[in-house]
Z-matrix of the N, CA and C atoms (Angstrom, degrees):
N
C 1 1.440
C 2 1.521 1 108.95
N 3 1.168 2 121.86 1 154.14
C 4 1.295 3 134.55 2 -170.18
C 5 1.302 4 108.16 3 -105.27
N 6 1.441 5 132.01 4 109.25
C 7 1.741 6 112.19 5 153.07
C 8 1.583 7 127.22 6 -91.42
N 9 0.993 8 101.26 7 130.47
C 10 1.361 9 119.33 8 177.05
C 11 1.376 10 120.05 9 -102.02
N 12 1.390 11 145.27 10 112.87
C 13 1.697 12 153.61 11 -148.24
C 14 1.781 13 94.42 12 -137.52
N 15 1.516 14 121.57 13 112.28
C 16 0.891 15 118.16 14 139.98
C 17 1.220 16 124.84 15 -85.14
N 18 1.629 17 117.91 16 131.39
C 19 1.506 18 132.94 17 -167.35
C 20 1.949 19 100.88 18 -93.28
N 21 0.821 20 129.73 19 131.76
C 22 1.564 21 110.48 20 -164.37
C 23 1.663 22 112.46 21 178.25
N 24 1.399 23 113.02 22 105.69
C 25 1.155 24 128.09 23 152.73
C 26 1.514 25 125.07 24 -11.70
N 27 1.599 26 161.53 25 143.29
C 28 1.198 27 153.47 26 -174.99
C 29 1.512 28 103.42 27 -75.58
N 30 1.329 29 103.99 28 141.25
C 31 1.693 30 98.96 29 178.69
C 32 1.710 31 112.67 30 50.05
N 33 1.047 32 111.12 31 46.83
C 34 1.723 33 119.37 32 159.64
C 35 1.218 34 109.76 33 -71.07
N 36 1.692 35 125.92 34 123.26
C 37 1.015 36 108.08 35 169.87
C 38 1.373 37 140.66 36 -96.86
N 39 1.536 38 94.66 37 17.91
C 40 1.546 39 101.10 38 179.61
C 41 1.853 40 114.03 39 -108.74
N 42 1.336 41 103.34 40 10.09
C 43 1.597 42 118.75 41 168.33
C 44 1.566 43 111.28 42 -40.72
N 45 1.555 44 96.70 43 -80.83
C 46 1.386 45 106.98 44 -177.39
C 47 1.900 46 120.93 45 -31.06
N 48 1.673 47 105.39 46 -34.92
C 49 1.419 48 107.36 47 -161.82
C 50 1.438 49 94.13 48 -83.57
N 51 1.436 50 119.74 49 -51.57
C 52 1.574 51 117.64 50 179.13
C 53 1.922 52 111.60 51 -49.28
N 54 1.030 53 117.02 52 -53.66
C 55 1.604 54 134.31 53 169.71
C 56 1.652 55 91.01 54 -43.41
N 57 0.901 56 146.93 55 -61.70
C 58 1.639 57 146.67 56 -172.78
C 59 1.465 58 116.21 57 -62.09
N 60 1.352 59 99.02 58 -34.60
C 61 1.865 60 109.26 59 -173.59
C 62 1.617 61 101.20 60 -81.83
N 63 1.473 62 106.52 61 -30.49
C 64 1.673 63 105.94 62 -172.70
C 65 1.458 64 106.95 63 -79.39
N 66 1.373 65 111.78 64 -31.86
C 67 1.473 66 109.01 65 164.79
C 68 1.469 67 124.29 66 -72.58
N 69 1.294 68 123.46 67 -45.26
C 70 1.454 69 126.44 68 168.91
C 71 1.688 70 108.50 69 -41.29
N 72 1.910 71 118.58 70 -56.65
C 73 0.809 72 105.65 71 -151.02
C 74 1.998 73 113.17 72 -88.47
N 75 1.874 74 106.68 73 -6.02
C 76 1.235 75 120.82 74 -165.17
C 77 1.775 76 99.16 75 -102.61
N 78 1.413 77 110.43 76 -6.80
C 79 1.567 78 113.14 77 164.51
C 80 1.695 79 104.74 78 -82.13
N 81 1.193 80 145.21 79 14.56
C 82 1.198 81 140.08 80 167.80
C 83 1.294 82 128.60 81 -118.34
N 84 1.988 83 84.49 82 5.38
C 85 1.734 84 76.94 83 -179.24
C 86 1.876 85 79.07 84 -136.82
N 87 1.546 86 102.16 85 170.93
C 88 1.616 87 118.85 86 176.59
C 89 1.775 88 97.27 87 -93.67
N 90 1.047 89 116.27 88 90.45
C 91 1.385 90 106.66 89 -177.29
C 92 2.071 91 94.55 90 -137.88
N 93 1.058 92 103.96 91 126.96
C 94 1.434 93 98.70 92 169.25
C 95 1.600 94 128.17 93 -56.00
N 96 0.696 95 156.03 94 27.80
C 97 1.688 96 159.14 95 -158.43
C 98 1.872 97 113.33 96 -60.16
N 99 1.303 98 111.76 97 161.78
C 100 1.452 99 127.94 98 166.86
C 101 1.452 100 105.13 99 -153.28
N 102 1.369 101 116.29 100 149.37
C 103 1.018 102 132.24 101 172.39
C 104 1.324 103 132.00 102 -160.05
N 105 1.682 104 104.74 103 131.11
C 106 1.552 105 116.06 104 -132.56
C 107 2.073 106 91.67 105 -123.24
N 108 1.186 107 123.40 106 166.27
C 109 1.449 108 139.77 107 -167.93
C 110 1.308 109 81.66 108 -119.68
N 111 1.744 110 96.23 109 138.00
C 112 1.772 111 114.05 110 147.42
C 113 1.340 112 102.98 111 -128.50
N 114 1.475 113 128.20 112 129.18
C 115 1.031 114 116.31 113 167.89
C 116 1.510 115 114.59 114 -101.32
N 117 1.320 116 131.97 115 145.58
C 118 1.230 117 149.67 116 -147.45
C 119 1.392 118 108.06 117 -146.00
N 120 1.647 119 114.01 118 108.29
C 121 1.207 120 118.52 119 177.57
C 122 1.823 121 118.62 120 -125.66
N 123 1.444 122 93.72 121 4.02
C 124 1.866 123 77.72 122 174.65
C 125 1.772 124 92.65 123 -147.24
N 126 1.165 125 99.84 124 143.44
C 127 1.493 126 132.45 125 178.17
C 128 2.390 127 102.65 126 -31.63
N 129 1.560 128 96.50 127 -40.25
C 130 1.526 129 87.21 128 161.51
C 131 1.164 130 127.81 129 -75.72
N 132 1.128 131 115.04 130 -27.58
C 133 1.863 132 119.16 131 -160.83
C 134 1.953 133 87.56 132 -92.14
N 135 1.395 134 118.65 133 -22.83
C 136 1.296 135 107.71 134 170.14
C 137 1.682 136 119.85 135 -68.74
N 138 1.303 137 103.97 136 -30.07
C 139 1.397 138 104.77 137 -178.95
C 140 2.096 139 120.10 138 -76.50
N 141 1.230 140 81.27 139 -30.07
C 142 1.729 141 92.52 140 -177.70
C 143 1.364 142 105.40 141 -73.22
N 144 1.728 143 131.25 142 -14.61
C 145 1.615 144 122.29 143 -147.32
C 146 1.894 145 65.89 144 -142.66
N 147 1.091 146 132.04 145 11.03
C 148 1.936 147 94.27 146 159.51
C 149 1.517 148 115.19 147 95.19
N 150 1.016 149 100.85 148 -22.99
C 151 1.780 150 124.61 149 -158.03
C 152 2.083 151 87.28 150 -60.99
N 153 1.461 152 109.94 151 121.85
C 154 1.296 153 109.76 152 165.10
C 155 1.963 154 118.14 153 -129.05
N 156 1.543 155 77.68 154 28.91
C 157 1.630 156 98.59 155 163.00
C 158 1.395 157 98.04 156 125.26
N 159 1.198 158 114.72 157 164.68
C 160 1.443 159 131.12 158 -163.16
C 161 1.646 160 108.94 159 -94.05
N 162 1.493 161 111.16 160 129.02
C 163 1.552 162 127.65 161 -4.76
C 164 1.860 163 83.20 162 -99.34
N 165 1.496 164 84.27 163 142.50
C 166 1.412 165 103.44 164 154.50
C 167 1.597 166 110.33 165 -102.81
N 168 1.876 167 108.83 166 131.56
C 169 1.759 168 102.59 167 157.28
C 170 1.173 169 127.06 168 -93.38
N 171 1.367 170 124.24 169 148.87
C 172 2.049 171 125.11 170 176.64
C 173 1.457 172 75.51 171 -126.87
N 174 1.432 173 99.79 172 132.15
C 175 1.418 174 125.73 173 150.67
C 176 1.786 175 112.55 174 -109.54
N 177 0.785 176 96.03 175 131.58
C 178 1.551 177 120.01 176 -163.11
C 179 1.586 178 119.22 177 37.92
N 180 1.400 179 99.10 178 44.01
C 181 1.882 180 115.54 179 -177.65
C 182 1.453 181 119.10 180 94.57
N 183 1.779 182 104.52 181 -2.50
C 184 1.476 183 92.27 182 161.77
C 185 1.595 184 118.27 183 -154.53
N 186 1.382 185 96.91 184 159.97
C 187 1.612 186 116.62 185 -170.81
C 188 1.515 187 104.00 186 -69.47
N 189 1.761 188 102.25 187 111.99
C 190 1.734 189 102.17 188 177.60
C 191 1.583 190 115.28 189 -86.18
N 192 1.516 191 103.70 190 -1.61
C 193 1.364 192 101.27 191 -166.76
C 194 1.674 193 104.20 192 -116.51
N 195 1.266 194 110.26 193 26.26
C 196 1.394 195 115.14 194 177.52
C 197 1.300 196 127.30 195 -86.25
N 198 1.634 197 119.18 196 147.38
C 199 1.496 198 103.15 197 -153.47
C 200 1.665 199 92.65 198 -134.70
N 201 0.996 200 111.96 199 143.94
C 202 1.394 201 134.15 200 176.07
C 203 1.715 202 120.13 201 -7.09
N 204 1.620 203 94.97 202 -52.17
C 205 1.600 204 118.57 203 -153.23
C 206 1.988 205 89.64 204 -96.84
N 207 1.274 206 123.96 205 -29.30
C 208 1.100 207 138.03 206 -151.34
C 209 2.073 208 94.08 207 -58.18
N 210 1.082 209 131.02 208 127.76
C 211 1.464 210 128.22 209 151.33
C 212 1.047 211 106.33 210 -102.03
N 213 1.356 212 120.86 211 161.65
C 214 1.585 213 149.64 212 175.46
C 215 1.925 214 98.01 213 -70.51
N 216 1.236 215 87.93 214 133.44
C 217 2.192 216 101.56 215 -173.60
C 218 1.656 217 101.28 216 -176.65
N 219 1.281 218 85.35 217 152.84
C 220 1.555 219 82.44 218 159.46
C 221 1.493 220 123.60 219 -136.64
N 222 1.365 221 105.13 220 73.24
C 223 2.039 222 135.66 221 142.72
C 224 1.441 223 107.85 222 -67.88
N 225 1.410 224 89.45 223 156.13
C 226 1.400 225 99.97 224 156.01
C 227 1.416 226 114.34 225 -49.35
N 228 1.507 227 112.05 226 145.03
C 229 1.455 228 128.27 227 172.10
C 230 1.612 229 108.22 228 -89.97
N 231 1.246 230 142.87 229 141.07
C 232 1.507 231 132.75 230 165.94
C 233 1.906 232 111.66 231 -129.68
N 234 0.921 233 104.71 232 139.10
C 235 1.476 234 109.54 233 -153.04
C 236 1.903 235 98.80 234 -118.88
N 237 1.120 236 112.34 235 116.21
C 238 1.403 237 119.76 236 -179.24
C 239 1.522 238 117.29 237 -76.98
N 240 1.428 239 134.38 238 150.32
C 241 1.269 240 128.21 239 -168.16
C 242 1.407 241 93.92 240 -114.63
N 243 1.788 242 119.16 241 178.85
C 244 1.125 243 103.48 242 -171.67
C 245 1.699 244 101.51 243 -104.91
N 246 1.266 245 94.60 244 55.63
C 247 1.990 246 108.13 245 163.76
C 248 1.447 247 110.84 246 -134.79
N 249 1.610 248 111.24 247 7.57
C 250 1.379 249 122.69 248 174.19
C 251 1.702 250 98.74 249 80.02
N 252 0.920 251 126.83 250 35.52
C 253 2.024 252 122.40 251 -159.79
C 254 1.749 253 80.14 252 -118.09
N 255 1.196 254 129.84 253 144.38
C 256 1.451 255 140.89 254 -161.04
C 257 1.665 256 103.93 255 -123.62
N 258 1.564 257 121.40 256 115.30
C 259 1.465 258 123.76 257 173.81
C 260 1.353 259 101.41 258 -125.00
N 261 1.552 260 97.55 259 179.36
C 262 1.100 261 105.27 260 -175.60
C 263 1.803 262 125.15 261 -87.46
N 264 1.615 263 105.10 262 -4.32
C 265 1.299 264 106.47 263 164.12
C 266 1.773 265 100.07 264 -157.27
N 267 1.467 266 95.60 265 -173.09
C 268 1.502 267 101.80 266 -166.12
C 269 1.151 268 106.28 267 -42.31
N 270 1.540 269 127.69 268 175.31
C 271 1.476 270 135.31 269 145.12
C 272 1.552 271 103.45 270 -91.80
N 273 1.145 272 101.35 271 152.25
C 274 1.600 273 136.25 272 171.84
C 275 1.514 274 109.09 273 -24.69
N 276 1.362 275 102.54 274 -53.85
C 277 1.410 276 119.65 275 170.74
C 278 1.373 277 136.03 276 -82.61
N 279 1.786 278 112.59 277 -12.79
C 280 1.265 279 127.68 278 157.22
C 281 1.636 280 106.64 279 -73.47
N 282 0.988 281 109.00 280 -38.11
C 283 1.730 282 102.65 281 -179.07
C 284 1.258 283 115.66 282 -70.34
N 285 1.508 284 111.25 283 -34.34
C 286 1.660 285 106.65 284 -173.33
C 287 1.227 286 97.71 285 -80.23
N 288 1.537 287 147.82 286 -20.63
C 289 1.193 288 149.95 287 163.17
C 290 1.621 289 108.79 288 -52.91
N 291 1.328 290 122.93 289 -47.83
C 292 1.649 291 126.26 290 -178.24
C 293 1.177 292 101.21 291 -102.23
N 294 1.081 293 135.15 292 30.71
C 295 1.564 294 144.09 293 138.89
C 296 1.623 295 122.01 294 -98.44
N 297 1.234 296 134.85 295 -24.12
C 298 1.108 297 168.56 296 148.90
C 299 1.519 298 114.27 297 123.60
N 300 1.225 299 109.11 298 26.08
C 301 1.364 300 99.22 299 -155.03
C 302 1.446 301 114.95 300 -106.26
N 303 1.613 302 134.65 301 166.33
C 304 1.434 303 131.90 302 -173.42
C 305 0.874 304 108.80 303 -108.14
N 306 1.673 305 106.79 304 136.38
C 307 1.369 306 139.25 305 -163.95
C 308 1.635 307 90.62 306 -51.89
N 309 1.481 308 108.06 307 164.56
C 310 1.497 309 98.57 308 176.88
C 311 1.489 310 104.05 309 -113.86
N 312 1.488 311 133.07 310 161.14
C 313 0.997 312 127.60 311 -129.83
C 314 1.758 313 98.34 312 -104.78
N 315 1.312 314 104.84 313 -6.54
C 316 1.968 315 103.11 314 174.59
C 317 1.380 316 89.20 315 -126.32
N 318 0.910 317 124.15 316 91.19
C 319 1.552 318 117.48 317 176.35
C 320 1.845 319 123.13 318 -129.28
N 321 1.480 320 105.69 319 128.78
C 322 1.640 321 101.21 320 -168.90
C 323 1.392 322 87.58 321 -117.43
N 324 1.209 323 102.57 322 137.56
C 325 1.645 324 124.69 323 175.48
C 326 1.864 325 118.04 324 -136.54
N 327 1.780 326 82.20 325 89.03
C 328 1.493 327 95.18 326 -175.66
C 329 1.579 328 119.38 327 -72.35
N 330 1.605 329 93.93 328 -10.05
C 331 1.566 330 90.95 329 -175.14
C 332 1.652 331 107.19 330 -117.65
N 333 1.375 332 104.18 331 59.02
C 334 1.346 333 97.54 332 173.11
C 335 1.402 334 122.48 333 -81.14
């Protein structure tokens, strides 16, 4: 089974879109998954839970999309695609990448 933890500020508004991509991209595969909310409202409770801005995901306790320079806060998070174009959560194809899974081989991804 997979856990999945959104790390996430109250009223984030980029929840909903990440929550959509994990479903789009975990309806194509047979994989058992759950996925659970933390909400995170002060700069300590961000540092103890990982949180390097809202929403951050840990799949099975850790952040695949974490980057070197990144500290624990709770800002908005912004997530780069691989055309350098900046959203507010993974692309379609960043998730199936931190899921382990392969890209599929005709694949249109309008919501990158």
């Amino acid at each position: 089974m997979m856990h999945l933890e959104i790390l996430q500020v109250p009223d984030c508004p980029n929840v909903q879109l990440l929550e959509q991509r994990i479903e789009h991209v975990l309806a194509e595969e047979s994989i058992d998954w759950e996925l659970r909310h933390v909400i995170v409202d002060d700069p300590r409770s961000a540092r103890l839970a990982g949180m390097t801005g809202s929403p951050t995901l840990l799949v099975d306790g850790r952040d695949p999309f974490a980057e070197p320079d990144q500290v624990p806060n709770v800002s908005c998070r912004l997530y780069r695609d691989s055309t350098g174009e900046v959203g507010g959560a993974p692309t379609v194809a960043a998730l199936r990448g931190a899921f382990g899974m392969a890209a599929p081989t005709a694949d249109v991804e309008g919501d990158e």
